[in-house]
C-alpha positions as CSV (number, residue, x, y, z in Angstrom):
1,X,53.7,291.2,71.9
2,X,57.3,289.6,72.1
3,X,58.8,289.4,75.2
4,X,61.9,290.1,73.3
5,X,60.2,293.9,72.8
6,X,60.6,294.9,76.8
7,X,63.0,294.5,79.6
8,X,63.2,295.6,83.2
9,X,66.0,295.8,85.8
10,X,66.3,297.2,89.8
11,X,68.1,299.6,91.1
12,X,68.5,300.8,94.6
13,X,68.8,304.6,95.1
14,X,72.6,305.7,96.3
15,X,74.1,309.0,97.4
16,X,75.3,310.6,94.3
17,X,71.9,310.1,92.9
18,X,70.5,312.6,95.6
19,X,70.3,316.5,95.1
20,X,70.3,319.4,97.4
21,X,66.4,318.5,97.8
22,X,67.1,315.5,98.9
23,X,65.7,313.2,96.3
24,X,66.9,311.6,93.1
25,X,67.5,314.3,90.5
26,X,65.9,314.7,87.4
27,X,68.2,314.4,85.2
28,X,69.2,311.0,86.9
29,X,66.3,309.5,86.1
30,X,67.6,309.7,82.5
31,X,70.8,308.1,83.0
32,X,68.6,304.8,84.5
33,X,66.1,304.9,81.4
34,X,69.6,304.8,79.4
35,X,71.1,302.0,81.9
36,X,67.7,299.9,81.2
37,X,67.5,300.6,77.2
38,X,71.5,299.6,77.1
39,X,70.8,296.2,79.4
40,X,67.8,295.3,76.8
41,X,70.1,295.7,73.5
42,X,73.1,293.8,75.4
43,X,69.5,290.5,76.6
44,X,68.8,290.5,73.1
45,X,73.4,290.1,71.9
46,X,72.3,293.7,70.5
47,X,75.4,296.0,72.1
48,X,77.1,298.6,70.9
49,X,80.1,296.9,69.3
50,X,77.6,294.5,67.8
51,X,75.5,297.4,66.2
52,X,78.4,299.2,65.3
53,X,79.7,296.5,63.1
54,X,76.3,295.8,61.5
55,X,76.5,299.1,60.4
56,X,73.5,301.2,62.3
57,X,73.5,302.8,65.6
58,X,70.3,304.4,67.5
59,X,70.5,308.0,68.9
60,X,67.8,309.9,70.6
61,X,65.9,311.7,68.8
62,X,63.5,313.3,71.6
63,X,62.5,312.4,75.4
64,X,59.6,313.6,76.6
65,X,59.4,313.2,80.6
66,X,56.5,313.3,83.4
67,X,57.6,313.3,86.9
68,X,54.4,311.9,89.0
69,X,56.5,311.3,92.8
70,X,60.0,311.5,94.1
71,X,62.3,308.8,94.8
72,X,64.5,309.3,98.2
73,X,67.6,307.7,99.2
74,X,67.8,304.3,99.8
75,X,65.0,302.9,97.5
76,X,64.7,300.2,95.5
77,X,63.4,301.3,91.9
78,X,62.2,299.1,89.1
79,X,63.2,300.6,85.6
80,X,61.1,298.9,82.9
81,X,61.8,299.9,79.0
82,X,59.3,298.8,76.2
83,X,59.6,299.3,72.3
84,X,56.4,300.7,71.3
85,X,56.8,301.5,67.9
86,X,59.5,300.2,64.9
87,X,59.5,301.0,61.7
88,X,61.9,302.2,58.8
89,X,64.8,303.9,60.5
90,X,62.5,305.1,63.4
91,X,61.7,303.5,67.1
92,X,60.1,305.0,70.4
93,X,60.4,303.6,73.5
94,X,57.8,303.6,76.5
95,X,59.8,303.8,79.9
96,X,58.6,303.9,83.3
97,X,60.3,304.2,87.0
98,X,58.5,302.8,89.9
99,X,59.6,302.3,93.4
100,X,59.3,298.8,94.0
101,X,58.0,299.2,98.2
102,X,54.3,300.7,96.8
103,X,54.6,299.8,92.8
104,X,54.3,303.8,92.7
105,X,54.7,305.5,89.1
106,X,57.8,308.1,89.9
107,X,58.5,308.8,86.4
108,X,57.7,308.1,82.4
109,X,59.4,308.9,79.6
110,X,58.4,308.4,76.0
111,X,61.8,308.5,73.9
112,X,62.0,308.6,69.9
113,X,64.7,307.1,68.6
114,X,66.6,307.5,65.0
115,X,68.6,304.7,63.5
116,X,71.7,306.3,62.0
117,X,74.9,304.5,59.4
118,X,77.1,304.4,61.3
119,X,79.8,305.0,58.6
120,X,77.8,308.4,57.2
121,X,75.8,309.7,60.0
122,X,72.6,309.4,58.3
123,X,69.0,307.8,59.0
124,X,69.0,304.2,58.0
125,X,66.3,301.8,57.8
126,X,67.2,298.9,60.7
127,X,68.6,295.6,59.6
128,X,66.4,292.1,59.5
129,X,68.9,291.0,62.1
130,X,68.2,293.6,64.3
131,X,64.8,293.3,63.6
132,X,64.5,290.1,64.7
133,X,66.7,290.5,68.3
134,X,64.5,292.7,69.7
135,X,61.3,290.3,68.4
136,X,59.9,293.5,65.9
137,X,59.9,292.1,62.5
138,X,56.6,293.4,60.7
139,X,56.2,295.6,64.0
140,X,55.3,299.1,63.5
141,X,52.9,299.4,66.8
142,X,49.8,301.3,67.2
143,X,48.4,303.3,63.9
């Protein structure tokens, strides 16, 4: 598959992250699986200004989320995003969370996502140029 189809980025734990039991929060873990799908589009000249002006935006259609371990203050976390599927004004995603010290799974999250104008608000099937950034022309991934 195109390298252009997954992208990956460190992070190392810091305070506000932490929660009264004393490890990252949950919901945190969604803000870095949004910090590594937003760093992919901006790799592949794909930001939000850029989509805007094509004429499509994506929006999140549903995350589904499995916590394996906890990450603690202090470590360093590899957040790794991976287009699994592509097709018509549909996407999904494949992202992972692993502390980098062990390679330890702490978290996956399978995320659909809905291509939407972004003039009327409604699904639209993803430009060729779009296509192509992210390396998913023909692409519809597994049947």
């Amino acid at each position: 598959m195109d390298d252009r189809t997954h992208h990956a980025h460190r992070i190392v734990v810091q305070p506000e992250d932490i929660d009264e039991l004393e490890h990252v929060n949950n919901t945190v873990y969604l803000r870095y699986i949004e910090k590594v799908v937003v760093a992919h589009a901006a790799r592949v000249g794909m930001t939000f200004p850029v989509l805007k002006a094509i004429g499509v935006i994506p929006v999140v259609h549903q995350h589904l989320i499995k916590y394996h371990r906890s990450a603690v203050l202090g470590d360093e976390l590899e957040v790794s995003t991976q287009i699994t599927a592509f097709k018509g004004f549909r996407a999904s995603r494949h992202n992972e969370v692993r502390r980098v010290s062990d390679n330890t799974l702490l978290v996956e999250c399978d995320t659909d996502w809905i291509w939407i104008d972004a003039a009327r608000g409604r699904p639209k099937p993803v430009p060729l140029p779009i296509q192509e950034a992210f390396g998913v022309v023909g692409f519809e991934g597994p049947k």
